[in-house]
PDB file with SEQRES, HELIX, SHEET and CRYST1 records, atoms N, CA, C and O in Angstrom:
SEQRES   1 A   61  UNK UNK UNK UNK UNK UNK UNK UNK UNK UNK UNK UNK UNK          
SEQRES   2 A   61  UNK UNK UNK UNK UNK UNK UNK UNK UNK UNK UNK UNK UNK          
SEQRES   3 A   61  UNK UNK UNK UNK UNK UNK UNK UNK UNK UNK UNK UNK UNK          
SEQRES   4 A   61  UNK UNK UNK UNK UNK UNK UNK UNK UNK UNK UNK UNK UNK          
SEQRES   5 A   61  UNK UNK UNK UNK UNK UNK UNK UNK UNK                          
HELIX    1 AA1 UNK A   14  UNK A   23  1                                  10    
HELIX    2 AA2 UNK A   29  UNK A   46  1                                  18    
HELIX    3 AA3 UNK A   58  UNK A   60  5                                   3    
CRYST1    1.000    1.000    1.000  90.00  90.00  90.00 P 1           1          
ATOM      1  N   UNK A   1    -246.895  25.093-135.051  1.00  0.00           N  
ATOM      2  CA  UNK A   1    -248.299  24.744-135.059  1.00  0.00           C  
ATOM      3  C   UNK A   1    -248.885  25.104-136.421  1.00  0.00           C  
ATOM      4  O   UNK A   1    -248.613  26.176-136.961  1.00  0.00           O  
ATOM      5  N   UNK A   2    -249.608  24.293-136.911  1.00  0.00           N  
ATOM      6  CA  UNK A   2    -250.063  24.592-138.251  1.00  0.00           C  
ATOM      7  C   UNK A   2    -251.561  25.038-138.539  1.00  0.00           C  
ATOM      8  O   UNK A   2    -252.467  24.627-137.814  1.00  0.00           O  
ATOM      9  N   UNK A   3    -251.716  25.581-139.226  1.00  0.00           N  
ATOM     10  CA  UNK A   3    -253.257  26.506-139.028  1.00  0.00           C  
ATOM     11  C   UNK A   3    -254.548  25.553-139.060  1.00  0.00           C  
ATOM     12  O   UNK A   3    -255.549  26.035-139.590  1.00  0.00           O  
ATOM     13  N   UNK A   4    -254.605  24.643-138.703  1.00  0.00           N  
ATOM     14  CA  UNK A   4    -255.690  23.736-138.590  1.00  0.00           C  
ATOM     15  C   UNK A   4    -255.877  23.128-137.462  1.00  0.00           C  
ATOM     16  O   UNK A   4    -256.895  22.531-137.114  1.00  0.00           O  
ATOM     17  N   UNK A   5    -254.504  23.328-136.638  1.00  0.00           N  
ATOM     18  CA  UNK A   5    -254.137  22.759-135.150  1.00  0.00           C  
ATOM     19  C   UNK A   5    -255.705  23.517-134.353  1.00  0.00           C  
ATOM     20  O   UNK A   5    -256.396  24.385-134.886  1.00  0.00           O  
ATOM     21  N   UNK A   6    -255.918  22.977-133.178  1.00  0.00           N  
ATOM     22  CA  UNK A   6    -256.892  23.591-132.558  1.00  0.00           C  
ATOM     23  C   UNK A   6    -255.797  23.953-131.238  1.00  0.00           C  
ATOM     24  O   UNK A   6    -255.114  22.952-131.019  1.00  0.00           O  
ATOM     25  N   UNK A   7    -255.427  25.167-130.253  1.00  0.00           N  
ATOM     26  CA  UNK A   7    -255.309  25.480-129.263  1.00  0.00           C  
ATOM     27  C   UNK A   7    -255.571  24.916-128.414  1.00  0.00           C  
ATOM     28  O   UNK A   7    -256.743  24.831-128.047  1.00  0.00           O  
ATOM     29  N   UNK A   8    -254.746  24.426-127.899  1.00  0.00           N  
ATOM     30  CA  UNK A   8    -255.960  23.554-126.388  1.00  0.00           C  
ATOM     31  C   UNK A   8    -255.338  23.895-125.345  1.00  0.00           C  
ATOM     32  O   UNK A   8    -255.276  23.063-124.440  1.00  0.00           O  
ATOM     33  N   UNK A   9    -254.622  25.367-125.144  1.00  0.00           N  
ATOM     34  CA  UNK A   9    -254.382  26.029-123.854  1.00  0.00           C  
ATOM     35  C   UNK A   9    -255.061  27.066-123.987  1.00  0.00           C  
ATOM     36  O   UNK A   9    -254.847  27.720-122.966  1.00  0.00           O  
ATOM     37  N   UNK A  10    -255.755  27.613-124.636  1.00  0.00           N  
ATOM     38  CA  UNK A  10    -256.732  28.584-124.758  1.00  0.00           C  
ATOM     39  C   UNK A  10    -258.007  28.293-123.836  1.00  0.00           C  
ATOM     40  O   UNK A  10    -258.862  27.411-123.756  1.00  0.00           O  
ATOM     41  N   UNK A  11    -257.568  29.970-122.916  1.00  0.00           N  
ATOM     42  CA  UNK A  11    -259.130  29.987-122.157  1.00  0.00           C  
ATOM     43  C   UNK A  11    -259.562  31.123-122.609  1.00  0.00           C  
ATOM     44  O   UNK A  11    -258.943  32.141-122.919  1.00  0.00           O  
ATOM     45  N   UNK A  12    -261.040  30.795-122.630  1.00  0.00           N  
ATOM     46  CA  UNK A  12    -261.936  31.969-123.269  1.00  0.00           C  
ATOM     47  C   UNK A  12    -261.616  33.039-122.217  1.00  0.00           C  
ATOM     48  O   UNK A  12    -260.765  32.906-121.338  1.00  0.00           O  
ATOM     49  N   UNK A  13    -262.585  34.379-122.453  1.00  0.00           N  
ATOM     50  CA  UNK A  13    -262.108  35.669-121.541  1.00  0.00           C  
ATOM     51  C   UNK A  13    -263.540  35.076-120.350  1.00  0.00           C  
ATOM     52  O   UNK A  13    -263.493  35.099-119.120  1.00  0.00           O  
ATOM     53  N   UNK A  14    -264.834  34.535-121.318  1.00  0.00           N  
ATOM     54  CA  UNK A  14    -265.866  33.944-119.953  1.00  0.00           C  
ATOM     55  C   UNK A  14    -265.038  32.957-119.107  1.00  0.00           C  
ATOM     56  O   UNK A  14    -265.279  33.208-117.926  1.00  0.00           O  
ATOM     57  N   UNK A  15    -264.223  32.008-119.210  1.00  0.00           N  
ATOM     58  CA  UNK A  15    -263.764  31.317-118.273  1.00  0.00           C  
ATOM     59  C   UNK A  15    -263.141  31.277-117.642  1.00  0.00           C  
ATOM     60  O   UNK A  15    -263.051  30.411-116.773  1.00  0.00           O  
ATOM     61  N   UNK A  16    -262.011  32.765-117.912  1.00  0.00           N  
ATOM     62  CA  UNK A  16    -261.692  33.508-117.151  1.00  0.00           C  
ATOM     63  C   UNK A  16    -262.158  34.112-115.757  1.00  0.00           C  
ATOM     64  O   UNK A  16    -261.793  33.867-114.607  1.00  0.00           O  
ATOM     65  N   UNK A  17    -263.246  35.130-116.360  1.00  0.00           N  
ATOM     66  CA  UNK A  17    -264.059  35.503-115.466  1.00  0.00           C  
ATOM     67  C   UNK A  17    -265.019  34.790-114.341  1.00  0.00           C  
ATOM     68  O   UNK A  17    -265.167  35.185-113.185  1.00  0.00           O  
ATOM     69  N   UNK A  18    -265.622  33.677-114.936  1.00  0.00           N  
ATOM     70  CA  UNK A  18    -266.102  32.447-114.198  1.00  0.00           C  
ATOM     71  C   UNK A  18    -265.003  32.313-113.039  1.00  0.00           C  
ATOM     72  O   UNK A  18    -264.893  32.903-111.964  1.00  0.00           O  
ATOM     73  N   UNK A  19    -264.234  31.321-113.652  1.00  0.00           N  
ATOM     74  CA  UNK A  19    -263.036  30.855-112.387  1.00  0.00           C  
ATOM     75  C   UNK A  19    -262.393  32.303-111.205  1.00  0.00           C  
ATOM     76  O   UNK A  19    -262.147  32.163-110.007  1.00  0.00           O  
ATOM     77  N   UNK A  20    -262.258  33.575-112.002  1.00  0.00           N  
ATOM     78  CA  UNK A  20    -262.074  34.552-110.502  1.00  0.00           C  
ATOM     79  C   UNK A  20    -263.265  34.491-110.060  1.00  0.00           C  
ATOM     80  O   UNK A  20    -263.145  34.443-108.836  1.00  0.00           O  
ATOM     81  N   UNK A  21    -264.644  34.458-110.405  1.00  0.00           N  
ATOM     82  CA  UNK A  21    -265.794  34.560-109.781  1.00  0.00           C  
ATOM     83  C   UNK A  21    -266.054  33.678-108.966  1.00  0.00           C  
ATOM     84  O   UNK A  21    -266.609  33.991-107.913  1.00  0.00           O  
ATOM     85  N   UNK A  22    -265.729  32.388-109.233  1.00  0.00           N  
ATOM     86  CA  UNK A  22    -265.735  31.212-108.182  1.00  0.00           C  
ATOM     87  C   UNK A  22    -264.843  31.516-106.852  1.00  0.00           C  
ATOM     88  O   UNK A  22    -265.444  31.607-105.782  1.00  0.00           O  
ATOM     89  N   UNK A  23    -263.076  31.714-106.893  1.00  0.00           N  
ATOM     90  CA  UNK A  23    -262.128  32.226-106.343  1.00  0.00           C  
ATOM     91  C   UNK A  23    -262.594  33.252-105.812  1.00  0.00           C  
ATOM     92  O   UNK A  23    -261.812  33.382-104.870  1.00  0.00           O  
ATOM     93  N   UNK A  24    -263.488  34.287-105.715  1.00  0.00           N  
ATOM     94  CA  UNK A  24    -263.691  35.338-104.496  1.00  0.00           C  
ATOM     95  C   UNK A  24    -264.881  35.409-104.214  1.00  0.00           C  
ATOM     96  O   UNK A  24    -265.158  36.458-103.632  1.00  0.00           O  
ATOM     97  N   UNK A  25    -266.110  34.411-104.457  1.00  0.00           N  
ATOM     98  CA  UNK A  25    -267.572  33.811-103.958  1.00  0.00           C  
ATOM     99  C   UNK A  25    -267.541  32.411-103.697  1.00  0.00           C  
ATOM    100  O   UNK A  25    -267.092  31.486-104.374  1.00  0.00           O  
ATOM    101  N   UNK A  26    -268.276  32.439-102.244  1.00  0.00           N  
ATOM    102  CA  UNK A  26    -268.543  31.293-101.517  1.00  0.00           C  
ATOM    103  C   UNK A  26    -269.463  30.894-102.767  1.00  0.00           C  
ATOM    104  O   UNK A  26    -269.823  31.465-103.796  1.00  0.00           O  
ATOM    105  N   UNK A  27    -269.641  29.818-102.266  1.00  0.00           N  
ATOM    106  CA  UNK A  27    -270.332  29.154-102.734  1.00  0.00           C  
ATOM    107  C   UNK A  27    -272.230  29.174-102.156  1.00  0.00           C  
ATOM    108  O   UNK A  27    -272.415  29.358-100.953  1.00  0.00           O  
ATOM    109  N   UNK A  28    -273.030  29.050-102.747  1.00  0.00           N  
ATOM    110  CA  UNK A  28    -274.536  29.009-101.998  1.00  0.00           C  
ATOM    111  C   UNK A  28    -275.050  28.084-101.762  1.00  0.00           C  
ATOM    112  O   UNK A  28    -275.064  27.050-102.430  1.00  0.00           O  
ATOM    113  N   UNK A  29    -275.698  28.363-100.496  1.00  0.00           N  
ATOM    114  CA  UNK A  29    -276.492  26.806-100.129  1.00  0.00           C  
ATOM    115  C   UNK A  29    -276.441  25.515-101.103  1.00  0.00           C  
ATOM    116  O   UNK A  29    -275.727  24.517-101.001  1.00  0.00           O  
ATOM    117  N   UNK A  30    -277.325  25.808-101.989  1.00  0.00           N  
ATOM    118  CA  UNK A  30    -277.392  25.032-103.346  1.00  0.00           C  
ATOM    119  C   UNK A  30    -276.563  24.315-103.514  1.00  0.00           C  
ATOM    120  O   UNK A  30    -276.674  23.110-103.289  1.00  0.00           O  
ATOM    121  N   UNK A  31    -275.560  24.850-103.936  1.00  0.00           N  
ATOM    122  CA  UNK A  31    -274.251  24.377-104.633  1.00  0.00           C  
ATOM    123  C   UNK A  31    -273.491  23.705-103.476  1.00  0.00           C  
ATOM    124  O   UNK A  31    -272.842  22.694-103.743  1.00  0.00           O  
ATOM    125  N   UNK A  32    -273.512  24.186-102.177  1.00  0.00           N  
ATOM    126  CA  UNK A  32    -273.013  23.123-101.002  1.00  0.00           C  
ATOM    127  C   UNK A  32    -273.619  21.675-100.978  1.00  0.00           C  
ATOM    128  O   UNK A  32    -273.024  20.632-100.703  1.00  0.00           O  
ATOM    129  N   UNK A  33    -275.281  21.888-101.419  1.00  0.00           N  
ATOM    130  CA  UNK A  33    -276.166  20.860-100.896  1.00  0.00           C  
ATOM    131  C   UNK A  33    -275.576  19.840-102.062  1.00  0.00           C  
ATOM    132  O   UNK A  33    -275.098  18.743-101.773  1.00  0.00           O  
ATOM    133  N   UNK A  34    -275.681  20.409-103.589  1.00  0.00           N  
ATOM    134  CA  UNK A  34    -275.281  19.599-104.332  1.00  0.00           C  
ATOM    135  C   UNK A  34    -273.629  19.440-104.271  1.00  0.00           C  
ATOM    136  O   UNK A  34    -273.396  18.975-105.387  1.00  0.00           O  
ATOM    137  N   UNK A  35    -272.709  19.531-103.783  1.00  0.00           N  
ATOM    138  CA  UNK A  35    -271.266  19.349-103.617  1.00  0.00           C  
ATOM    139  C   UNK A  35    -271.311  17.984-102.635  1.00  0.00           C  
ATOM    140  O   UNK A  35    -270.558  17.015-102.725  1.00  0.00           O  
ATOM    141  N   UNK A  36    -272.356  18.168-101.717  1.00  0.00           N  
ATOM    142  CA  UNK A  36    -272.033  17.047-100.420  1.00  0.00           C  
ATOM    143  C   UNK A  36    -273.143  15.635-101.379  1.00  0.00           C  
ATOM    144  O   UNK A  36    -273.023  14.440-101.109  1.00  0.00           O  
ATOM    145  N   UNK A  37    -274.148  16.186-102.473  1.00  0.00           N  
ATOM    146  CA  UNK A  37    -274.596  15.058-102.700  1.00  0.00           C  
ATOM    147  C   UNK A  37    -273.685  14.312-103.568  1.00  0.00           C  
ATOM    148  O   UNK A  37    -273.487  13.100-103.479  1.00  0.00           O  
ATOM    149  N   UNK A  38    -273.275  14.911-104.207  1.00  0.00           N  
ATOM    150  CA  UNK A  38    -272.654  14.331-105.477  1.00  0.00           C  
ATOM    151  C   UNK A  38    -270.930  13.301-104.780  1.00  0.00           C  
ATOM    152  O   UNK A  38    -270.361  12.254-105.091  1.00  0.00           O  
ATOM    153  N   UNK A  39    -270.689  14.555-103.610  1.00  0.00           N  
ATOM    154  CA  UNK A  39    -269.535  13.783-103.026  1.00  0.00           C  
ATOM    155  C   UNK A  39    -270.029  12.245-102.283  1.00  0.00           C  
ATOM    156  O   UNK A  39    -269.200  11.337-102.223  1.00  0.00           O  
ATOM    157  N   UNK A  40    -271.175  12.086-101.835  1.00  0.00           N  
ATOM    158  CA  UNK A  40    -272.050  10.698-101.101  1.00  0.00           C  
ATOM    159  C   UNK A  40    -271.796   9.399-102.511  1.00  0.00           C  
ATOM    160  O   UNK A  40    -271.252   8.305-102.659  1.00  0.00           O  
ATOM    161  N   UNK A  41    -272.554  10.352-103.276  1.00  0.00           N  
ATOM    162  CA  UNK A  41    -272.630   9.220-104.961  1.00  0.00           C  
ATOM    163  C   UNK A  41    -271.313   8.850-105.427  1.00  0.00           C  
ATOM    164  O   UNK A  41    -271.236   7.743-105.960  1.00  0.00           O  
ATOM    165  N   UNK A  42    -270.309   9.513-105.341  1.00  0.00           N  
ATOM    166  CA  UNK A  42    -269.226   8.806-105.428  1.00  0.00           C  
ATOM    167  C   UNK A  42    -268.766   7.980-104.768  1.00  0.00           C  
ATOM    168  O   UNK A  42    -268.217   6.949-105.158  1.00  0.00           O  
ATOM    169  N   UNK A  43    -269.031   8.541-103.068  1.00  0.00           N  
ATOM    170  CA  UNK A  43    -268.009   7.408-102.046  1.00  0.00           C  
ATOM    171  C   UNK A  43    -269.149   6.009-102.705  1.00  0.00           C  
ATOM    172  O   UNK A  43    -268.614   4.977-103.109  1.00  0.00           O  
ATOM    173  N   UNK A  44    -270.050   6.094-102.721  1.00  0.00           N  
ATOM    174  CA  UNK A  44    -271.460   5.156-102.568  1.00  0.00           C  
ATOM    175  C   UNK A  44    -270.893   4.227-103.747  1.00  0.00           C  
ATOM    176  O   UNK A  44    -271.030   3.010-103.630  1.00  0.00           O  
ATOM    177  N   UNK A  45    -270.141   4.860-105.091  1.00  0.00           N  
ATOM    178  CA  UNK A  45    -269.524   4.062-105.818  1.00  0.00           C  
ATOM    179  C   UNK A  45    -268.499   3.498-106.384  1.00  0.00           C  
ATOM    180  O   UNK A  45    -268.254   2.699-107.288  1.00  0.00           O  
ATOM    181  N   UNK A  46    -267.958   4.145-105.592  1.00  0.00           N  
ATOM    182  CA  UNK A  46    -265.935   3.930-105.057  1.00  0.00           C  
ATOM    183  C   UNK A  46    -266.207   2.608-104.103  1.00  0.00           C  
ATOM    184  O   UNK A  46    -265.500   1.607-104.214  1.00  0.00           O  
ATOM    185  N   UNK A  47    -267.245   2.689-103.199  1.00  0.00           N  
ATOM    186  CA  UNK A  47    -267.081   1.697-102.244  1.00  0.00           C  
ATOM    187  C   UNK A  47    -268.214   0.908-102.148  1.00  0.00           C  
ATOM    188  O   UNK A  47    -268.889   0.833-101.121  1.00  0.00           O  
ATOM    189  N   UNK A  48    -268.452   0.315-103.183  1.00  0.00           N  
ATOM    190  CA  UNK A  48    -269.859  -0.502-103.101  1.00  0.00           C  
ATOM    191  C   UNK A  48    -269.856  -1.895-102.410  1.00  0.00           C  
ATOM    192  O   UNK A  48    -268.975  -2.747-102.519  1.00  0.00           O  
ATOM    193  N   UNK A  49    -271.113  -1.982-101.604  1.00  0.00           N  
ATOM    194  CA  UNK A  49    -270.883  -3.146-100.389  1.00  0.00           C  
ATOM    195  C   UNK A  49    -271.927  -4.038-100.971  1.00  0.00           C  
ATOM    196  O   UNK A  49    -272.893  -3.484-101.497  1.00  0.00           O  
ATOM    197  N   UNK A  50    -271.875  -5.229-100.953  1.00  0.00           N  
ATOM    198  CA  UNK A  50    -272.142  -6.452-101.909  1.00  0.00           C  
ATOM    199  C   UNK A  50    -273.469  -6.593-100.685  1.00  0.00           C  
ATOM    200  O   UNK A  50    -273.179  -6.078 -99.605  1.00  0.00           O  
ATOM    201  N   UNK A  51    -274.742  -7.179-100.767  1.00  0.00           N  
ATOM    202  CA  UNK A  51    -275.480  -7.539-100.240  1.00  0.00           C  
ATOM    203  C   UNK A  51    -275.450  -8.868-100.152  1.00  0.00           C  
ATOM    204  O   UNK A  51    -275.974  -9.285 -99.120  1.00  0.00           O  
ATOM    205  N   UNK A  52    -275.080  -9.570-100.770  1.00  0.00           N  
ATOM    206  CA  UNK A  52    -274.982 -11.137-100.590  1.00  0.00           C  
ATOM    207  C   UNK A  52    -273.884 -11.835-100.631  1.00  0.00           C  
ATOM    208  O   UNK A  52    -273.628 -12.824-101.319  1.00  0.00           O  
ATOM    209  N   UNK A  53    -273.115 -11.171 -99.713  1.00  0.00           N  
ATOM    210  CA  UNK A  53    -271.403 -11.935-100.095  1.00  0.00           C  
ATOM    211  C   UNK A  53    -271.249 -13.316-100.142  1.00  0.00           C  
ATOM    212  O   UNK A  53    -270.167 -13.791-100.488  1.00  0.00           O  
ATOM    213  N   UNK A  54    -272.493 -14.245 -99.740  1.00  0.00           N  
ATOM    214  CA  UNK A  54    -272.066 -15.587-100.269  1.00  0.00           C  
ATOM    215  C   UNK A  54    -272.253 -16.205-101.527  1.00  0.00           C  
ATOM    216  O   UNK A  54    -272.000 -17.296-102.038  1.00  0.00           O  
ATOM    217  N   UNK A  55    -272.741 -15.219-101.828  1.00  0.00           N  
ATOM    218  CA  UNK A  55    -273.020 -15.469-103.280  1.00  0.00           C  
ATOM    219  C   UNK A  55    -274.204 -16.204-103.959  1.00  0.00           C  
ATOM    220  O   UNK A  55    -274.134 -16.541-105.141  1.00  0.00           O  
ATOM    221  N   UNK A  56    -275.211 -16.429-103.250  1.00  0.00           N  
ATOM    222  CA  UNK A  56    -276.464 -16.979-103.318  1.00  0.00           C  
ATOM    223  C   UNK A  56    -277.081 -17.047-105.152  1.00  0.00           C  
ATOM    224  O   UNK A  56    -277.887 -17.817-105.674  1.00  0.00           O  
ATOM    225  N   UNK A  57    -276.414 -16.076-105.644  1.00  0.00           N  
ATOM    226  CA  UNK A  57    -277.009 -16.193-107.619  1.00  0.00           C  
ATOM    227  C   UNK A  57    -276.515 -17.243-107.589  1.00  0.00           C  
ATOM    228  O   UNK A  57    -277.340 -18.140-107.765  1.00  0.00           O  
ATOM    229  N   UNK A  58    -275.317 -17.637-107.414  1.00  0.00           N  
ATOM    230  CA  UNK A  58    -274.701 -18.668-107.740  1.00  0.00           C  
ATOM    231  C   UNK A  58    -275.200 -20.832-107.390  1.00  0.00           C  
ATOM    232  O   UNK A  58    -274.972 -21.861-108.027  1.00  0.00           O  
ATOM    233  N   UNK A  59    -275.805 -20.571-106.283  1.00  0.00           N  
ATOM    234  CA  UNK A  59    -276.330 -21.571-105.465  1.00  0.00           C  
ATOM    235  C   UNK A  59    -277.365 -22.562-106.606  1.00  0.00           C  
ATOM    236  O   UNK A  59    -277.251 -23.762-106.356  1.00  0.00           O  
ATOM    237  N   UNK A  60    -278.180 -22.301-107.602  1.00  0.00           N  
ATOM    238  CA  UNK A  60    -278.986 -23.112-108.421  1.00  0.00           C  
ATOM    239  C   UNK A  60    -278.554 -23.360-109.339  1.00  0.00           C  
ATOM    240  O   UNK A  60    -279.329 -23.892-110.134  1.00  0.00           O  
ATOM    241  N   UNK A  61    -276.939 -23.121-109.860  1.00  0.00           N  
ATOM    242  CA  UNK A  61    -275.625 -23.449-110.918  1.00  0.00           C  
ATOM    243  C   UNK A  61    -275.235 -24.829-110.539  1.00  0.00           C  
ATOM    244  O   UNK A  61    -274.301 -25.386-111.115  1.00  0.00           O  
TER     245      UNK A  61                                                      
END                                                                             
């Protein structure tokens, strides 16, 4: 590795500490409420349902 390389398996000693802090604390309300929203916004855009499946933009073409 040559001295200009940047590390990119390097974890800081905070992100360390963070990640055991996560690993032996639940999580709080909060962070549940936002876990289940954010998990909705994904399915919501993983699986998006077409309102006009016949395609009606298309109809004055």
């Amino acid at each position: 590795m040559r001295n200009n390389d940047i590390d990119k398996a390097y974890v800081s000693p905070y992100d360390q500490f963070l990640f055991e802090f996560d690993a032996k604390h639940e999580k709080s309300a909060s962070q549940e409420q936002e876990i289940k929203k954010h998990a909705r916004i994904s399915y919501l855009r993983d699986h998006a349902q077409s309102k006009d499946a016949k395609g009606e933009i298309w109809e004055s073409f």
